[in-house]
N, C-alpha and C positions, 0 to 999 in steps of 0.2 A: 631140891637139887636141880639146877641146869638140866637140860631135856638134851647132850652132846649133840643130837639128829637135828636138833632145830636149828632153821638159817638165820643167819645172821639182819636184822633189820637196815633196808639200804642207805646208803648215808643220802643225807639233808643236801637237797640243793641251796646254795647260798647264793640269799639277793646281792646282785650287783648295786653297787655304788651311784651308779647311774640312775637304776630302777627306785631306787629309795630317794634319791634328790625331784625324782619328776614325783615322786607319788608325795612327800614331803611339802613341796609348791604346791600342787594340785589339791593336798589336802586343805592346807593352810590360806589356800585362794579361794577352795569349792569350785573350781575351774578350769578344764582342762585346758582350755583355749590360753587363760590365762598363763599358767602354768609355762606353756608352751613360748610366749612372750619374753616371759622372764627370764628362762633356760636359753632362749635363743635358738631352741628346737623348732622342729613344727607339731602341730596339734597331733596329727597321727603318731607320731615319735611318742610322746606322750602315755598317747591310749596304749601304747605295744609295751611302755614299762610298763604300763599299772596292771594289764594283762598276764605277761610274764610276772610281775609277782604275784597277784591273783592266783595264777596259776601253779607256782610255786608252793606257796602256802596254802593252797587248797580250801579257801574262804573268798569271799567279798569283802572287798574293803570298800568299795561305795555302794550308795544305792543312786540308782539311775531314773532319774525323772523326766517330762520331756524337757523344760527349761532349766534343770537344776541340779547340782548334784547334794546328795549328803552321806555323811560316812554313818557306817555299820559301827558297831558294839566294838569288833575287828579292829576297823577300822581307827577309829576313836584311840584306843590302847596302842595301835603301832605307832601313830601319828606323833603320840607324848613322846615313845621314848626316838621315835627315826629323827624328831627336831631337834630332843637335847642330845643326842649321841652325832648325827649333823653338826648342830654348836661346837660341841666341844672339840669337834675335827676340825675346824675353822680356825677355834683360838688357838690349839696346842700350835698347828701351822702357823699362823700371825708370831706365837710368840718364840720358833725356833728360828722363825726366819730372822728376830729382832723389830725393831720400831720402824716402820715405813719411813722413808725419806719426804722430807716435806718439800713441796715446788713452788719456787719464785716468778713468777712471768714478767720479764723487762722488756720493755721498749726503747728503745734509743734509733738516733739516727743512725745510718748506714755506717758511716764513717767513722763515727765516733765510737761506733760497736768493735769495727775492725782494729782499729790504730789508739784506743783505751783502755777500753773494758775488758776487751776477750784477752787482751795480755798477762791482766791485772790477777782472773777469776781463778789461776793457781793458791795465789795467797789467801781469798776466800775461801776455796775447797780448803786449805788447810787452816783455817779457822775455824769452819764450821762443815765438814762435813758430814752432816745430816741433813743439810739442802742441798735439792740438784737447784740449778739456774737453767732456766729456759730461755732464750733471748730471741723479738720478735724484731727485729730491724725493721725501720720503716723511717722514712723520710719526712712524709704525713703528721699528723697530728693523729692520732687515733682514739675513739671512744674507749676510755680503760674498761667500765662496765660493760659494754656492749662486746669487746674483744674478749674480755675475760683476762684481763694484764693484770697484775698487779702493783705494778712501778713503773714509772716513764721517766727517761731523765731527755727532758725538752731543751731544746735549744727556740729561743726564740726573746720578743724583747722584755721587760722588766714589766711592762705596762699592761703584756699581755699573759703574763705567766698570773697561775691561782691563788686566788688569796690564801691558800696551805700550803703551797710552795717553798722549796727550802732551795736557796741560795748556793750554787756547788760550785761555781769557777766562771770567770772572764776572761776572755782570749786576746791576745794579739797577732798582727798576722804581719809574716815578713817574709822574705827571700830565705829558699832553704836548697843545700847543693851537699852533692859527695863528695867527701875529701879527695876521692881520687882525682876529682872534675877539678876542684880546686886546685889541686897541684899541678896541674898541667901549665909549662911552662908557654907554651905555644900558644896558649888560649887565658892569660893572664883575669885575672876576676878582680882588681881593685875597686873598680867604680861604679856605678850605674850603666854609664857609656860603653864599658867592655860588655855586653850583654849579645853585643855584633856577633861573637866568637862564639856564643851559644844557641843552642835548643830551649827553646820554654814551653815549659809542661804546663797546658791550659788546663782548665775544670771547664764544662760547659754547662753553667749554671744556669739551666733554664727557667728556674723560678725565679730566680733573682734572688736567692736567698742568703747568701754570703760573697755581694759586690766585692768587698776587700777582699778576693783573692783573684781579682781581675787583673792580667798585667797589663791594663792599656791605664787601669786607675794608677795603677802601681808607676807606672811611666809617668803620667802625670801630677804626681806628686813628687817625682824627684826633675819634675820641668828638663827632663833631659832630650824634648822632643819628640818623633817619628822615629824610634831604634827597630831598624831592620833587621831580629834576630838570625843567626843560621838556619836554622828552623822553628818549627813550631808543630809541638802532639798533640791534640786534645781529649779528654778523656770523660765520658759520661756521668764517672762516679769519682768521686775527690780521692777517696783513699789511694784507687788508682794512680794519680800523680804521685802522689810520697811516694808510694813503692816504685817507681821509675825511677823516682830520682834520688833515692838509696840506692839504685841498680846503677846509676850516674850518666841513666839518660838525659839528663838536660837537669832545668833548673825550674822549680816550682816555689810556689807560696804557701809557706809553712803556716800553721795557724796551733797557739801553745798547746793545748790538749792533747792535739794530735802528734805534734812530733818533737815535745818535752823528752819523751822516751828515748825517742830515737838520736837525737842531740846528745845527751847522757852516755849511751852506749857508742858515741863516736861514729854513728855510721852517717848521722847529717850535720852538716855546719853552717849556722846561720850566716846571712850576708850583710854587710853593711849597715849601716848605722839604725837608720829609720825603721820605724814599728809603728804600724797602723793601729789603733784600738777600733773594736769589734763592738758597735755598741748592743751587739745581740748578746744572751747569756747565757750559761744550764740551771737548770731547775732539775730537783728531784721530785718529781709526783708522787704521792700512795694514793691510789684506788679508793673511791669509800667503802667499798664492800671489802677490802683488805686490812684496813687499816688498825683490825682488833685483833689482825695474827702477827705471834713475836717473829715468825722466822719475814715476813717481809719488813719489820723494823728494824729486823738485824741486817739485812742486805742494804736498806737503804743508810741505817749508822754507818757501815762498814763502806761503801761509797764514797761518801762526807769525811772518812774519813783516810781515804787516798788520796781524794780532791789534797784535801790538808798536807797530807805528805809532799805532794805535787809541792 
């Protein structure tokens, strides 16, 4: 029979969560040091979980050497079940949370990211989303390995793109204006020579990497002279000009990729007859260290095949 006088025994303090993941590392490394790396604690952090549970449990779970650690009897039996009861907190998490999203890294030019691609990545999300896209704009060429990309869609010429390379689109480039600029009765836009009446929105390509959107070439192909525009903006970065001249700042050179959209939805309207061909190209790249995962196959099909819709 129960002894009513006798007290009650005090209740169990319970390891933190904490205490059992350092002692868990620590186990499983024989290292506090280490331990302490992989937690992204510091080493004393460490020592004061294993302590506190030490202390808790009222045993040794290591035995302390001067270069070494090893586990107790203790020791040994917490370690079995603190790793699988650890795991299984892992996975049950992993699998309420559902299947992690998988990540694409692209490259593109500046331009082509803004006035293409980033338009475009709605309809992707709603194809697939279980890939995020991450987009690395760069002007450059860039080592895909070395960055950690997984897909570049390059602009550059036929001769110099890689022998894996897949063929996405050819441009041309021509005179692009806002309807509202066009409609201006006072400032008439029939011909090359009416260009007096306007603003021309430069690109200041200091590489020299897409001449055809020069209007001094532009002028010289339509031999219409020295045309003294109204003014003249110039602007560091290309996409810059479109968007001025959807705004109906002046009057830029449209090149297909970039403002096929914007044509479409009526906010720019091509000029005059002539179109330049662009003898540079896009190319899709895959990474070679990527090129055995589906989800960057699927972004680059899925690419290929807007180019095509284009």
């Amino acid at each position: 029979m129960r002894n009513n006088h006798s007290k009650p025994r005090p209740a169990r303090r319970v390891a933190s969560l904490d205490s059992l993941r350092g002692f868990e590392s620590a186990a499983r490394l024989l290292s506090f040091t280490a331990a302490a790396s992989e937690l992204s604690i510091t080493q004393s952090a460490v020592s004061r979980q294993i302590k506190s549970l030490e202390d808790g449990i009222g045993v040794p779970l290591f035995a302390r050497f001067n270069r070494r650690l090893e586990l107790t009897d203790a020791g040994e039996r917490l370690y079995r079940v603190a790793s699988r009861a650890l795991a299984d907190i892992v996975r049950t998490i992993d699998e309420l949370q559902g299947p992690a999203a998988q990540v694409v890294t692209v490259t593109t030019p500046l331009s082509f990211a803004t006035l293409w691609l980033v338009p475009r990545l709605a309809r992707f999300r709603a194809l697939r989303p279980d890939i995020d896209v991450r987009i690395a704009a760069n002007d450059s060429i860039v080592a895909l390995e070395r960055e950690r990309i997984d897909c570049a869609i390059r602009f550059c010429e036929p001769e110099s793109a890689p022998a894996e390379a897949r063929a996405l689109m050819r441009e041309e480039a021509f005179p692009v204006v806002s309807p509202a600029l066009l409609n201006r009765k006072e400032a008439p836009l029939r011909t090359p020579a009416d260009l007096v009446h306007h603003v021309l929105l430069r690109y200041d390509d200091a590489q020299g990497r897409v001449p055809h959107v020069s209007w001094d070439n532009w002028l010289a192909l339509w031999k219409v002279g020295q045309v003294k525009p109204a003014g003249n903006i110039t602007f560091s970065h290309y996409d810059q000009a479109i968007s001025a001249a959807v705004e109906g700042e002046g009057i830029a050179i449209g090149r297909t990729a970039h403002v096929r959209r914007l044509i479409k939805q009526g906010r720019l309207v091509p000029l005059f007859d002539n179109r330049m061909a662009v003898p540079r190209q896009y190319f899709v790249v895959i990474a070679r260290g990527s090129r055995h995962r589906p989800e960057v196959k699927a972004f680059a099909d899925w690419v290929m095949a807007e180019a095509e819709r284009d």
